[in-house]
N, C-alpha and C positions, 0 to 999 in steps of 0.2 A: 504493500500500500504506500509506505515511505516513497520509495522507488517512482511510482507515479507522480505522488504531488513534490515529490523532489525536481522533477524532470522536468514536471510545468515549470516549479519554479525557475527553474535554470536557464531553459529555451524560452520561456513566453514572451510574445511581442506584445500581448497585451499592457498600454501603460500604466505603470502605476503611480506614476508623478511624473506634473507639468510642470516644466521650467520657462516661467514667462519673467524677460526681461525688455523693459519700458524702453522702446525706442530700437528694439531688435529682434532677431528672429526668434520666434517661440521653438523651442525643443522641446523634445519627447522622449524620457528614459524608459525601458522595461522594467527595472526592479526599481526605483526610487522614486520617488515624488515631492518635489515641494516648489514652491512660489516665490521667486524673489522680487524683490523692488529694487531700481538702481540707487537707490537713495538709502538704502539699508545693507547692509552684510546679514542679517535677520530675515527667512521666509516669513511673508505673511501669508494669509487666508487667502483662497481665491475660489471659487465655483469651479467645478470641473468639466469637464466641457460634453461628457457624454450621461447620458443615466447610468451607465455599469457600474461607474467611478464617484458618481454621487451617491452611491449605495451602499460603497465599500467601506471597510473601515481602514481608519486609519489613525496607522501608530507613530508616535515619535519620537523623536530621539534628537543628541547636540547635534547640531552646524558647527563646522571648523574641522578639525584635527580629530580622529576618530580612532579607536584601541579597539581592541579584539572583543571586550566583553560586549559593548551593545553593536558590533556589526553582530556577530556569534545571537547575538537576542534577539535582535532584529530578524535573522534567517531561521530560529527556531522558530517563535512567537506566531510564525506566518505557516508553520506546518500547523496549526493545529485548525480545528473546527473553525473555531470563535473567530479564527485573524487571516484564515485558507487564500481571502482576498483583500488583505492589506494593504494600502498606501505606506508609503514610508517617507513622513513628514520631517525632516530636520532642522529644530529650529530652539533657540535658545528663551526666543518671545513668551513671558507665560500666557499670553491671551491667545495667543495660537497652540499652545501645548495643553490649555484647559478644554479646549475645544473636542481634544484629539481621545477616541476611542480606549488608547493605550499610549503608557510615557516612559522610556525605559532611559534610565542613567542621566537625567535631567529632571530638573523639576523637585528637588531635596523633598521628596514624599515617596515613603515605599505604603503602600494601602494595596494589597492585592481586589478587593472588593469593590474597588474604584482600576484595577487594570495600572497602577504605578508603581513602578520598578526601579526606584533612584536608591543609592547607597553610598550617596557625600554628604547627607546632613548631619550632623551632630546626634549624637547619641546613636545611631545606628549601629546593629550590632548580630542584627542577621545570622546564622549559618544553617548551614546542610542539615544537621541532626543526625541520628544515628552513626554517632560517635565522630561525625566529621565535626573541626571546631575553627577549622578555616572561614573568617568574614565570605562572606559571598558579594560578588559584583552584580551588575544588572543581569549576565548570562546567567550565573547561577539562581538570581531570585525568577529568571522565566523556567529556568529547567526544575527551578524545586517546583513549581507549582504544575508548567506542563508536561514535564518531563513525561511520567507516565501517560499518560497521552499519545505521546510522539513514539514509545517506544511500541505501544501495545497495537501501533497501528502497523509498524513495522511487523510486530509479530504478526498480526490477523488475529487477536485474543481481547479478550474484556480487561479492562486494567484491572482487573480485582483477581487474573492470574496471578498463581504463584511466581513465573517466570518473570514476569514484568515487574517485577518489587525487586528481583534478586538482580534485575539489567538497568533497571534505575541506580542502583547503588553502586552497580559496578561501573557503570559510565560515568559519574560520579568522579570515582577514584583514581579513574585508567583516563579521564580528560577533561572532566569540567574543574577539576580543584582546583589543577595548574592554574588554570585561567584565571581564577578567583584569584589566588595566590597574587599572580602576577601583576594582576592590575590595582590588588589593595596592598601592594609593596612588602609583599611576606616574605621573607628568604626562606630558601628549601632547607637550612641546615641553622643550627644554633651554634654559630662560630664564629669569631674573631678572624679568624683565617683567610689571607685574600683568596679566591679563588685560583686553580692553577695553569686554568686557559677562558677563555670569552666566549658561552656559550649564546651566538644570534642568530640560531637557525632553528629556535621552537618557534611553535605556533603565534603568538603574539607578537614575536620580534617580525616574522615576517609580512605579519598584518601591517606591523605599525611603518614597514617601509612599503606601504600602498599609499601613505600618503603624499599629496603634494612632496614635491622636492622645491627647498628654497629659494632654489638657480631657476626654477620653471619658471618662462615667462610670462606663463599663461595660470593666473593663478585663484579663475576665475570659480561663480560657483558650479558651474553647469562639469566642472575639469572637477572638482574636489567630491559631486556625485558619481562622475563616470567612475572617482576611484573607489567612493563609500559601495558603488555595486560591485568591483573584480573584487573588494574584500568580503564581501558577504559570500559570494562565489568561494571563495578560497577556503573559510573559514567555515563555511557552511558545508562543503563537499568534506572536508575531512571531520568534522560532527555526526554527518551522514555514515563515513567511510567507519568511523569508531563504533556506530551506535548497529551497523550491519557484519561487521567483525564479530561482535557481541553474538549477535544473535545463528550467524551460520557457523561462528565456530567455538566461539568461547564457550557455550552451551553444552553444543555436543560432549568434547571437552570433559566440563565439568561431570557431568552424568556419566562418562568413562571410568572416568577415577575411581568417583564415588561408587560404582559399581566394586571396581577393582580391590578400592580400600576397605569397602565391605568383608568382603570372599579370602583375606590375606590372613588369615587364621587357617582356610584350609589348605596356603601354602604350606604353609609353618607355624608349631602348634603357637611361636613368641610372636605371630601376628608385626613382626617385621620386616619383612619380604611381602613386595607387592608385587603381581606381572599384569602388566597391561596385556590385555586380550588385543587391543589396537594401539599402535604408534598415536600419539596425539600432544601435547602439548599438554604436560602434567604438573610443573613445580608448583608453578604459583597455588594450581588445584590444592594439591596436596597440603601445603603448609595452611590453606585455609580450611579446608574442609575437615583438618587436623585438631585445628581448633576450634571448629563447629562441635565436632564429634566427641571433643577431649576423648584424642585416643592417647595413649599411655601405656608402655613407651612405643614414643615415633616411630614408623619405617626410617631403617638403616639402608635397605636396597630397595631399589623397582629395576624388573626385569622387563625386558622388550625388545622383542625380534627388528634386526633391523632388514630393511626392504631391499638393501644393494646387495648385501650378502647374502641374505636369508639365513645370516648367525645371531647368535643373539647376545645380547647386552646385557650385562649386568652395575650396573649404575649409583652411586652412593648419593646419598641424598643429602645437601649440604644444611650448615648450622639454620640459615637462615635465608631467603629468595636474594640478597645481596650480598651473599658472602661467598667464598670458594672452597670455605674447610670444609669440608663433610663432617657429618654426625659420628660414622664408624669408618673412615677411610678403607679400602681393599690392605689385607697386610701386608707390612714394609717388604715383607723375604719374596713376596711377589714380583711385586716393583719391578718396571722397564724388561720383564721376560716376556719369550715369546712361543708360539708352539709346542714343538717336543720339549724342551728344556723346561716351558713351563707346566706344561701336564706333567714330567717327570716328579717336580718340584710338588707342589701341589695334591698328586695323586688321583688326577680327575681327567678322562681323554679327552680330546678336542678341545683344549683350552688353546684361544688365540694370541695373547694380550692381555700383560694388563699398566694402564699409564702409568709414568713416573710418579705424579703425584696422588695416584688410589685414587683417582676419584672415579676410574670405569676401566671395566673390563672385559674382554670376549671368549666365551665358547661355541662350539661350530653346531650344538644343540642346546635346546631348551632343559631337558635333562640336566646337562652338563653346566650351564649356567646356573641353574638354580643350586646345583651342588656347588659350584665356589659359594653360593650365595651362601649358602646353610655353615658351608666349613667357617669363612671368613667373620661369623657369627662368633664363635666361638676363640677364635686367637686375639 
């Protein structure tokens, strides 16, 4: 369903804001809309020039220099029901912003019952919930509220699925915090420490170079909308790209594990040895679903055939999803052997491999893997 009202949004020539300037030629954007007067840098009110567009709502947000969260608001706010056909008014005027359907990141009033979505006034103090304690910007106060919405349309499901609470929070985690983070000036880490290189190539840095450049001669408003739409484009497609990640494979995914994680007592009676039935993208599963479960004590191995060899893996499961040490490394007498030498060693045929630093290893069977697994248990 995403996928459809994405794609309007993306190709539609339908306008959704008139750019009239006094004494020159009227323009016509597809995603944007507002009215200038030459006598102002500030959109005013104008009538619109068809019925479709007097009917529609319309949301708005600052004129001038523009960051990630309310382009990001802006392109969510319009997938839902409520805003599907939205104008996108920018203007700093309150007489033109009281006017407006929806107000995001201007206008110092967050009132979701009134459709306002600002987070610079005083006292503001907003967040996520369920254990998120990062302030929220205008992105995140449209995605707390539409967020389910947007996802469960992506599913095809009623928002009152289980799935759709568990892809809320996770798109949350995996991309809207950043956002928050970065545009209410959070640092990622609690350190005095400079940084050890200049990272401008997330999401918000490259939004924020859609704007105007100062050298532009042309530094007009109708130039500062063409760019407020390639950023919602930008920013929008990889919201989109996150929020269907989620769903075609994070998912799957998850229900793998959780399967897996279940059934790993009938590997082994210490229920520390897991084998994936499918190759799939397991850490981050595991250490969370570890902790859903409070299982005790942790998987030390997950075992998984891999697809070029058709040998299989035996794999140590590290301290933590950002760390390199494993919980039980492969033992040290193993270490950097190979083949014969190391099934000799061992005592196990068809061992391949196993790395320098334990953290994986290979046998030429499934059998044969789960027995390092079982042995390595024990030294």
């Amino acid at each position: 369903m995403l996928a459809v009202i994405s794609r309007a949004i993306l190709t539609s020539k339908k306008p959704l804001f008139n750019l009239n300037f006094q004494g020159q030629h009227r323009f016509i954007f597809p995603l944007m809309a507002a009215t200038f007067s030459t006598a102002s840098s500030s959109p005013t009110a104008s009538p619109t020039t068809t019925s479709n567009l007097t009917t529609a709502k319309r949301v708005g947000t600052h004129n001038g220099s523009f960051h990630c969260d309310e382009v990001l608001g802006c392109f969510m706010i319009r997938l839902t029901n409520k805003f599907s056909d939205a104008q996108i008014v920018r203007s700093r005027d309150p007489q033109v912003l009281e006017k407006l359907d929806a107000v995001l990141d201007v206008g110092g009033v967050y009132d979701p019952s009134r459709d306002r979505y600002d987070h610079h006034q005083k006292g503001f103090k907003e967040v996520f919930g369920y254990g998120f304690n990062t302030k929220l910007s205008s992105a995140g106060l449209v995605y707390k509220h539409f967020g389910k919405e947007i996802i469960a349309k992506e599913l095809g499901v009623a928002e009152e699925h289980p799935d759709v609470q568990m892809l809320f929070l996770a798109v949350y985690k995996s991309f809207m915090e950043a956002i928050d983070a970065i545009d209410n000036g959070i640092n990622q880490y609690d350190t005095d420490q400079l940084p050890k290189y200049v990272n401008n190539t997330h999401l918000s840095s490259r939004v924020g170079r859609l704007n105007l450049d100062w050298i532009d001669p042309n530094q007009s408003s109708e130039k500062e909308n063409e760019a407020f739409e390639r950023a919602m484009i930008l920013a929008g497609s990889e919201f989109l790209d996150n929020v269907r990640f989620h769903v075609r494979s994070w998912i799957p995914a998850r229900s793998i594990v959780m399967e897996c994680l279940t059934e790993r007592q009938d590997i082994d009676p210490s229920g520390e040895i897991m084998v994936l039935k499918i190759f799939c993208p397991w850490k981050l599963h595991l250490f969370e679903l570890e902790a859903e479960m409070k299982i005790d004590p942790p998987v030390k191995y997950v075992l998984y055939q891999d697809d070029r060899s058709k040998g299989w893996r035996v794999q140590a499961v590290a301290v933590s999803p950002d760390r390199f040490e494993s919980r039980k490394a492969l033992p040290a007498q193993w270490r950097g052997l190979r083949d014969d030498e190391l099934s000799k060693l061992v005592g196990i045929p068809g061992c391949v491999f196993v790395h320098m630093s334990g953290f994986i290893g290979g046998n030429q069977s499934y059998k044969g893997a789960l027995a390092m697994a079982k042995a390595a248990l024990k030294l």
